[in-house]
TORKOLVEX-570884 format. One record per residue: residue number from 1; residue in three letters; x, y, z of N, C-alpha, C in turn. Coordinates in steps of 0.1 Angstrom, whole numbers, plus 5000, padded with zeros to 4 digits. Layout:
<recs>
<nr NUM, rest Ala, n_px X, n_py Y, n_pz Z, ca_px X, ca_py Y, ca_pz Z, c_px X, c_py Y, c_pz Z>
...
</recs>
This chain:
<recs>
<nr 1, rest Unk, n_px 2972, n_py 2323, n_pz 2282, ca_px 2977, ca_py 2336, ca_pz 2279, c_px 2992, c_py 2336, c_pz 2280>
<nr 2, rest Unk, n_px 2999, n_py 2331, n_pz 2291, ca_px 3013, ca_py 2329, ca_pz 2287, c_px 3020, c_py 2323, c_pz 2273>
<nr 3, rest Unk, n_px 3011, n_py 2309, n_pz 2275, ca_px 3020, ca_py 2307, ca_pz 2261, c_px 3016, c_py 2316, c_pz 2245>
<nr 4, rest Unk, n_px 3008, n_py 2322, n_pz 2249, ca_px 3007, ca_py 2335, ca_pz 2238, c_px 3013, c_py 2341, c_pz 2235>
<nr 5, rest Unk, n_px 3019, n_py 2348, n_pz 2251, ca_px 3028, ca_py 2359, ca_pz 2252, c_px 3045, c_py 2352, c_pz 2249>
<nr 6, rest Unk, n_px 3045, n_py 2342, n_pz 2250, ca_px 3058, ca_py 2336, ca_pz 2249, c_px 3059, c_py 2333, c_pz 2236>
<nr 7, rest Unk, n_px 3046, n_py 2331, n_pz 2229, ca_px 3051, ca_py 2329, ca_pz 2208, c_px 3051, c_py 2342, c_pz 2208>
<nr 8, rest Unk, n_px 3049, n_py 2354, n_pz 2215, ca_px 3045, ca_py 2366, ca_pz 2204, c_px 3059, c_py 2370, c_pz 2205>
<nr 9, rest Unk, n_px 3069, n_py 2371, n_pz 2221, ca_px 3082, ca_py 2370, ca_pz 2222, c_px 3090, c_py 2363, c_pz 2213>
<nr 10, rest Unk, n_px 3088, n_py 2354, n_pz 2208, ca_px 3098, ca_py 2345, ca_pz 2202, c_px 3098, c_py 2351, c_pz 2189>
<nr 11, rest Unk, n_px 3086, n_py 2354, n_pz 2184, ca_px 3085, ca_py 2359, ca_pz 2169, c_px 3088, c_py 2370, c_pz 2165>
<nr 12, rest Unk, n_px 3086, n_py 2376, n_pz 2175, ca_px 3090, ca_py 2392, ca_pz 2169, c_px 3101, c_py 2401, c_pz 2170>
<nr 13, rest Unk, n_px 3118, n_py 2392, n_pz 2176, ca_px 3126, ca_py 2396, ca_pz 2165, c_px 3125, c_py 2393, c_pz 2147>
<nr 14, rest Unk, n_px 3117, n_py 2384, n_pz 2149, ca_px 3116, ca_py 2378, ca_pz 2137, c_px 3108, c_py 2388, c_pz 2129>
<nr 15, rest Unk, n_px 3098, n_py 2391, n_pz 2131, ca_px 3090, ca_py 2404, ca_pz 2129, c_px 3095, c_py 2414, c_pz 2126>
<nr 16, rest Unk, n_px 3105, n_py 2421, n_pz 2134, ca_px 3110, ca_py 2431, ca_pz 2132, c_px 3113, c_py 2432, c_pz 2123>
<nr 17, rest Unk, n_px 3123, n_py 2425, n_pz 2114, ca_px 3131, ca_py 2428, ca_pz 2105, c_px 3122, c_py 2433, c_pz 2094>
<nr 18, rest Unk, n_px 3112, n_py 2432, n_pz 2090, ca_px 3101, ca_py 2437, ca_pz 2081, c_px 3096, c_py 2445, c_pz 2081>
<nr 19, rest Unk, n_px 3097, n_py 2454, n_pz 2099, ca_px 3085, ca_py 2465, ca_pz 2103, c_px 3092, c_py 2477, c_pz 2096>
<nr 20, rest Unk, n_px 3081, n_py 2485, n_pz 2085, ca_px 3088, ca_py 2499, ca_pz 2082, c_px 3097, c_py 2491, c_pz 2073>
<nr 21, rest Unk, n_px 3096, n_py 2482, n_pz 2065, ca_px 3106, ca_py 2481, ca_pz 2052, c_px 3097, c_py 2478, c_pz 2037>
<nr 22, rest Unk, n_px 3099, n_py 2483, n_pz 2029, ca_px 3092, ca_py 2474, ca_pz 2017, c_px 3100, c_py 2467, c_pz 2009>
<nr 23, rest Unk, n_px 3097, n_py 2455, n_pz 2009, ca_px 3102, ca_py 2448, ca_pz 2002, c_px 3108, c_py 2447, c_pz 1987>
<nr 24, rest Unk, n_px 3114, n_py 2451, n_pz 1980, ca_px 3114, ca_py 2453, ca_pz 1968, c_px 3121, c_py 2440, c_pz 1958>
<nr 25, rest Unk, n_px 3124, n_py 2443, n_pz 1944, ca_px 3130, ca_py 2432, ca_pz 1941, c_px 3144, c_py 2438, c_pz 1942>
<nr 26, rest Unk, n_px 3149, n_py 2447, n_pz 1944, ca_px 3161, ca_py 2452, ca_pz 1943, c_px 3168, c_py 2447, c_pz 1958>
<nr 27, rest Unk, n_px 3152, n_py 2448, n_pz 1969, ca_px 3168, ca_py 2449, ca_pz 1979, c_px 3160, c_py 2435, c_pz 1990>
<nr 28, rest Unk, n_px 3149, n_py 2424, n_pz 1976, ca_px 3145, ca_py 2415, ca_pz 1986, c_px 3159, c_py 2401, c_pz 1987>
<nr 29, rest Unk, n_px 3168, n_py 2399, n_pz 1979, ca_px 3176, ca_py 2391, ca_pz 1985, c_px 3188, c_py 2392, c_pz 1999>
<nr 30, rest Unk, n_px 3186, n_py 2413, n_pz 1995, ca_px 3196, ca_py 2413, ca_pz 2007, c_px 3185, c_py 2410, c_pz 2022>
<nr 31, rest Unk, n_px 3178, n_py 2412, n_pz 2024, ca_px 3163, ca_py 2408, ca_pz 2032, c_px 3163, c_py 2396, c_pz 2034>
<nr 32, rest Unk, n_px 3163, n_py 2386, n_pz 2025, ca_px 3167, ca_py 2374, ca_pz 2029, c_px 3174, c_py 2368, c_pz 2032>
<nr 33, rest Unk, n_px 3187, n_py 2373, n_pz 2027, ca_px 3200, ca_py 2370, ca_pz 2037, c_px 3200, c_py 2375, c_pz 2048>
<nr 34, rest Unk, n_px 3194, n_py 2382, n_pz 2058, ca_px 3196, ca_py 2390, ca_pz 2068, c_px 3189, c_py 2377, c_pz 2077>
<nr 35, rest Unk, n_px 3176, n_py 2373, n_pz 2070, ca_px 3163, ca_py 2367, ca_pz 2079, c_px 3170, c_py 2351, c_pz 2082>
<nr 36, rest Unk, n_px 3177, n_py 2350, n_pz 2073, ca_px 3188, ca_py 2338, ca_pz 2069, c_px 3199, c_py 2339, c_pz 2084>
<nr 37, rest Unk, n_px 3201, n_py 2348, n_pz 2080, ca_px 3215, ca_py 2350, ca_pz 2093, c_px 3210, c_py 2351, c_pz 2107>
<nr 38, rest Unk, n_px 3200, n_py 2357, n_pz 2108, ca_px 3188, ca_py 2356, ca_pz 2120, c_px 3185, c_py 2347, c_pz 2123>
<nr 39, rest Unk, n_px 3178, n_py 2335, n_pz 2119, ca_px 3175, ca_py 2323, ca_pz 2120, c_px 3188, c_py 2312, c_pz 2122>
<nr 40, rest Unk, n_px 3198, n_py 2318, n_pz 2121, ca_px 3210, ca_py 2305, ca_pz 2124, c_px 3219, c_py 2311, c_pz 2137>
<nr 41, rest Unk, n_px 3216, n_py 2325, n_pz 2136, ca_px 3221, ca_py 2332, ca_pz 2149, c_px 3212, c_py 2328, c_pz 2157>
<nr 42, rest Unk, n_px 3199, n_py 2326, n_pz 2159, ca_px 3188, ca_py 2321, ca_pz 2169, c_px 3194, c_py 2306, c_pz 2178>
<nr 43, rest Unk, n_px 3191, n_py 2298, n_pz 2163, ca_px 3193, ca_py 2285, ca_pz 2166, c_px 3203, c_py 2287, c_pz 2177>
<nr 44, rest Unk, n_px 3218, n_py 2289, n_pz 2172, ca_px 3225, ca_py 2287, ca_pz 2179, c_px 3228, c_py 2291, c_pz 2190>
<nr 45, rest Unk, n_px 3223, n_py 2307, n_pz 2195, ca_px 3215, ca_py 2315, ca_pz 2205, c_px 3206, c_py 2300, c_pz 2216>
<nr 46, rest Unk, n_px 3198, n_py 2299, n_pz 2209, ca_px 3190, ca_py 2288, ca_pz 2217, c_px 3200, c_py 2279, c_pz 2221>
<nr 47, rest Unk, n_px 3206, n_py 2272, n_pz 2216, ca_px 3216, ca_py 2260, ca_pz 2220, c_px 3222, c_py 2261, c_pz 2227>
<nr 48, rest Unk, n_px 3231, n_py 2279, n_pz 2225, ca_px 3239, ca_py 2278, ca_pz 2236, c_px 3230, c_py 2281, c_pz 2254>
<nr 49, rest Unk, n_px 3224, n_py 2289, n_pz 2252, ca_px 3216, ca_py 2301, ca_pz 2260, c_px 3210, c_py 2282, c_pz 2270>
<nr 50, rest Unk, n_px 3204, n_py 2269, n_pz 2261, ca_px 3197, ca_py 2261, ca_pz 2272, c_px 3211, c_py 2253, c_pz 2276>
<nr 51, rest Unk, n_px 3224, n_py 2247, n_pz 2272, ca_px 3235, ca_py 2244, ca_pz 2278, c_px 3236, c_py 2248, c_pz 2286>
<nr 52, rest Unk, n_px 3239, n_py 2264, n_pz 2285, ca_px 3250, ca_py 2270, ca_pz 2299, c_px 3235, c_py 2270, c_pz 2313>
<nr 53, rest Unk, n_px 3224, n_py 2272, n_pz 2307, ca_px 3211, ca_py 2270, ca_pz 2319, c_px 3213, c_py 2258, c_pz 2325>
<nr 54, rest Unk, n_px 3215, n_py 2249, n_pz 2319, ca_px 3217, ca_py 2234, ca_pz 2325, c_px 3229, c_py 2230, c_pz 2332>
<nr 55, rest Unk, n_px 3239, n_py 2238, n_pz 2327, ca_px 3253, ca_py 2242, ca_pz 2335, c_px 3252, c_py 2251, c_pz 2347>
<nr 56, rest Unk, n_px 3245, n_py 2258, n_pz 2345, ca_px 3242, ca_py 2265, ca_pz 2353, c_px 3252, c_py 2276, c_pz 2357>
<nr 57, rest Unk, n_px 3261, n_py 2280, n_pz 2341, ca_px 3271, ca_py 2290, ca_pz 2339, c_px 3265, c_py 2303, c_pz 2352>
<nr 58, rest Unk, n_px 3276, n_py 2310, n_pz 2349, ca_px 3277, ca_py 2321, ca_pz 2358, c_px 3268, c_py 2332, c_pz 2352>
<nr 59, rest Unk, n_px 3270, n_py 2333, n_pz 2340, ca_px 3256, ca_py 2350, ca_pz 2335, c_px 3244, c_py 2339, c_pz 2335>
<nr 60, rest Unk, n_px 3241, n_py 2328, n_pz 2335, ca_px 3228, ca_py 2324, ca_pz 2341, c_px 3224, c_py 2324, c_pz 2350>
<nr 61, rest Unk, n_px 3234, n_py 2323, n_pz 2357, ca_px 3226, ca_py 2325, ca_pz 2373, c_px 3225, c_py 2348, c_pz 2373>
<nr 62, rest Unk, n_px 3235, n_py 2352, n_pz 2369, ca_px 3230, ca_py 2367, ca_pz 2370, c_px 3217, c_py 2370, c_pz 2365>
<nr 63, rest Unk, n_px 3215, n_py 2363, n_pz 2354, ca_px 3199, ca_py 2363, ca_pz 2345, c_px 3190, c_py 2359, c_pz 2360>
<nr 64, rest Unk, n_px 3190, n_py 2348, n_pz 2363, ca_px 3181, ca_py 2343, ca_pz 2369, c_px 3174, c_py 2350, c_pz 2381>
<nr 65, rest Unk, n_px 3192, n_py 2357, n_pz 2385, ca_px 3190, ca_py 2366, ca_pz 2401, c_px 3188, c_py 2380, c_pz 2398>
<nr 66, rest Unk, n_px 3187, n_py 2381, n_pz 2383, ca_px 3185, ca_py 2394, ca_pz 2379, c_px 3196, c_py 2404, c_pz 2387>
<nr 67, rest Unk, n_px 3204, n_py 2401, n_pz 2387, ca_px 3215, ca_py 2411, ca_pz 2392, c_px 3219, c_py 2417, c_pz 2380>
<nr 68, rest Unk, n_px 3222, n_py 2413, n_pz 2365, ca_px 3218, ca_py 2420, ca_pz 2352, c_px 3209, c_py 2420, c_pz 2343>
<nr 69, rest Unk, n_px 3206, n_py 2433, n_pz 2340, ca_px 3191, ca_py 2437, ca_pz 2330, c_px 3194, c_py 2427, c_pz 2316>
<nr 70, rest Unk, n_px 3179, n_py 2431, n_pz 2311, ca_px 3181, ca_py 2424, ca_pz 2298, c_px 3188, c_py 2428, c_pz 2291>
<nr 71, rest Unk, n_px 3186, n_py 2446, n_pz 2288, ca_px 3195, ca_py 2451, ca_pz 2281, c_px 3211, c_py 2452, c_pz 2282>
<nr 72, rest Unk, n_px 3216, n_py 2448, n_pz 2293, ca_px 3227, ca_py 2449, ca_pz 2296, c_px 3232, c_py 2435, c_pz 2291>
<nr 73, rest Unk, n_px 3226, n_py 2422, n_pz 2292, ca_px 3228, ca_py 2409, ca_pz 2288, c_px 3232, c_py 2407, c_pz 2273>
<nr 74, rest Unk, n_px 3219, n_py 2421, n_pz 2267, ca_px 3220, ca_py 2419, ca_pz 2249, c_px 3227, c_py 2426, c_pz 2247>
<nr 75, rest Unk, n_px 3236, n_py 2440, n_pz 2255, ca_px 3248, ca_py 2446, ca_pz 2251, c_px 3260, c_py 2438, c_pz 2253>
<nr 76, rest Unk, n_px 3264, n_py 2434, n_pz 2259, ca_px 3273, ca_py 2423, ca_pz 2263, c_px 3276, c_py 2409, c_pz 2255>
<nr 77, rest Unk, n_px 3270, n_py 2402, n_pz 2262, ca_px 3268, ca_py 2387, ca_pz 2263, c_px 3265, c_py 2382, c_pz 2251>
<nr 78, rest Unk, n_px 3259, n_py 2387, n_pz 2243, ca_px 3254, ca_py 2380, ca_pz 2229, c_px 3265, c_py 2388, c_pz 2215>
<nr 79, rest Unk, n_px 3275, n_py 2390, n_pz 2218, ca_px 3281, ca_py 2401, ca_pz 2208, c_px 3288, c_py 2390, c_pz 2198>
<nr 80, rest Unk, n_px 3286, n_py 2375, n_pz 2202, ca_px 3288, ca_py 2364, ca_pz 2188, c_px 3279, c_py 2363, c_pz 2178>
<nr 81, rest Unk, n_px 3265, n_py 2371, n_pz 2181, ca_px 3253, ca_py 2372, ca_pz 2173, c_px 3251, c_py 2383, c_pz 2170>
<nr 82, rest Unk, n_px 3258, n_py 2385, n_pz 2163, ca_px 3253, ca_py 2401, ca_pz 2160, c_px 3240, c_py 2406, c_pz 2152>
<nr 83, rest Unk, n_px 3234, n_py 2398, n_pz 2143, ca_px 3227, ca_py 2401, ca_pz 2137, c_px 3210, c_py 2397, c_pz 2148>
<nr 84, rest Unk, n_px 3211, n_py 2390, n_pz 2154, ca_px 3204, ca_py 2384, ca_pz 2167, c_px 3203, c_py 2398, c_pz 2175>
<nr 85, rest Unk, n_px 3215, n_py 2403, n_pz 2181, ca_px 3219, ca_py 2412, ca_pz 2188, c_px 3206, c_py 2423, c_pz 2184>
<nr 86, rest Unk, n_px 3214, n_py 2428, n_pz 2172, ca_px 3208, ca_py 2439, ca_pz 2168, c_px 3194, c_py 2442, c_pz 2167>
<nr 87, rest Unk, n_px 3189, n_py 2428, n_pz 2164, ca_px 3170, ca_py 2432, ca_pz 2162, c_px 3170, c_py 2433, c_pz 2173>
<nr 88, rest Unk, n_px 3172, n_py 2423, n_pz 2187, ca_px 3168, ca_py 2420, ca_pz 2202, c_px 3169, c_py 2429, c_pz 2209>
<nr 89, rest Unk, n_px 3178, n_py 2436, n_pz 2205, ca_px 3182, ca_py 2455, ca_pz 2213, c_px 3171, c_py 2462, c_pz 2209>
<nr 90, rest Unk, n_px 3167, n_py 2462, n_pz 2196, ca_px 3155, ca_py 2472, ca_pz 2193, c_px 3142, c_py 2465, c_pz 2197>
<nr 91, rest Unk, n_px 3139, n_py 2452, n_pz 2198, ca_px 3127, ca_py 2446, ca_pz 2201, c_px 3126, c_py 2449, c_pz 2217>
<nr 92, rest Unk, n_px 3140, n_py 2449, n_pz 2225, ca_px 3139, ca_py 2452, ca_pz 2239, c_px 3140, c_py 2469, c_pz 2245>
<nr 93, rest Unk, n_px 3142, n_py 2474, n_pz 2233, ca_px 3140, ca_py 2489, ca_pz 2234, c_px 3125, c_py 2493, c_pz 2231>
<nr 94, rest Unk, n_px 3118, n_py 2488, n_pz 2225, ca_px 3106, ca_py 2493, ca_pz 2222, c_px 3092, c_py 2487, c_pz 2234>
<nr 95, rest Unk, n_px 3096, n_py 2474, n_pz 2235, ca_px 3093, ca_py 2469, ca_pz 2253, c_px 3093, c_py 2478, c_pz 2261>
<nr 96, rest Unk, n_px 3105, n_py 2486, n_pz 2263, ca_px 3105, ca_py 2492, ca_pz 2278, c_px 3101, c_py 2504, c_pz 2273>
<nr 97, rest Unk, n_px 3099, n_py 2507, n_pz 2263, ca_px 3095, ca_py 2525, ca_pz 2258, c_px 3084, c_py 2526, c_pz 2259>
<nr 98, rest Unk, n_px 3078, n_py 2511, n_pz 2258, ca_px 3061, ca_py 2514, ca_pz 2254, c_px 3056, c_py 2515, c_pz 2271>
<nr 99, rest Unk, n_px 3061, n_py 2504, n_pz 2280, ca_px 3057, ca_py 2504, ca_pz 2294, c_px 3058, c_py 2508, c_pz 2302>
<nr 100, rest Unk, n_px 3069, n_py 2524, n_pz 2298, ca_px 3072, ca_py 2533, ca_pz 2304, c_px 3058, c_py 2543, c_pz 2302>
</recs>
């Protein structure tokens, strides 16, 4: 069940970008470029996000000790990804709206 919950997390900024859009031919290459720029903002999201873990930088240990929220991490901390940013703010807004 975890590792379920951990692909359905990983996928669905990826997801998002589709939810409530139709695809058209007019506006499917800007769509692609978007999913394009998402996918290299991840990567590199990932790369950095497991270094500084293994560094054991300073906002990782806040993460870890939870001294700052998620939301507060994706306001902040990620503002070199913007396109990353933006889905992950709405993917972590719609988390806490539904569990409320």
């Amino acid at each position: 069940m975890l590792y379920e919950h951990n692909i359905r997390a990983e996928d669905s900024p990826f997801e998002s970008l589709s939810r409530g859009i139709v695809i058209t031919d007019k506006n499917r290459e800007q769509y692609e470029t978007k999913k394009e720029q998402l996918c290299v903002e991840y990567t590199d999201w990932v790369i950095k996000a497991t270094s500084e873990g293994i560094k054991n930088e300073f906002w990782y240990k806040m993460m870890s000790k939870r001294t700052k929220t998620r939301i507060q991490y994706w306001l902040v901390d990620v503002l070199p990804f913007p396109t990353l940013r933006e889905v992950d703010i709405n993917v972590v807004s719609m988390i806490t709206s539904s569990a409320a």
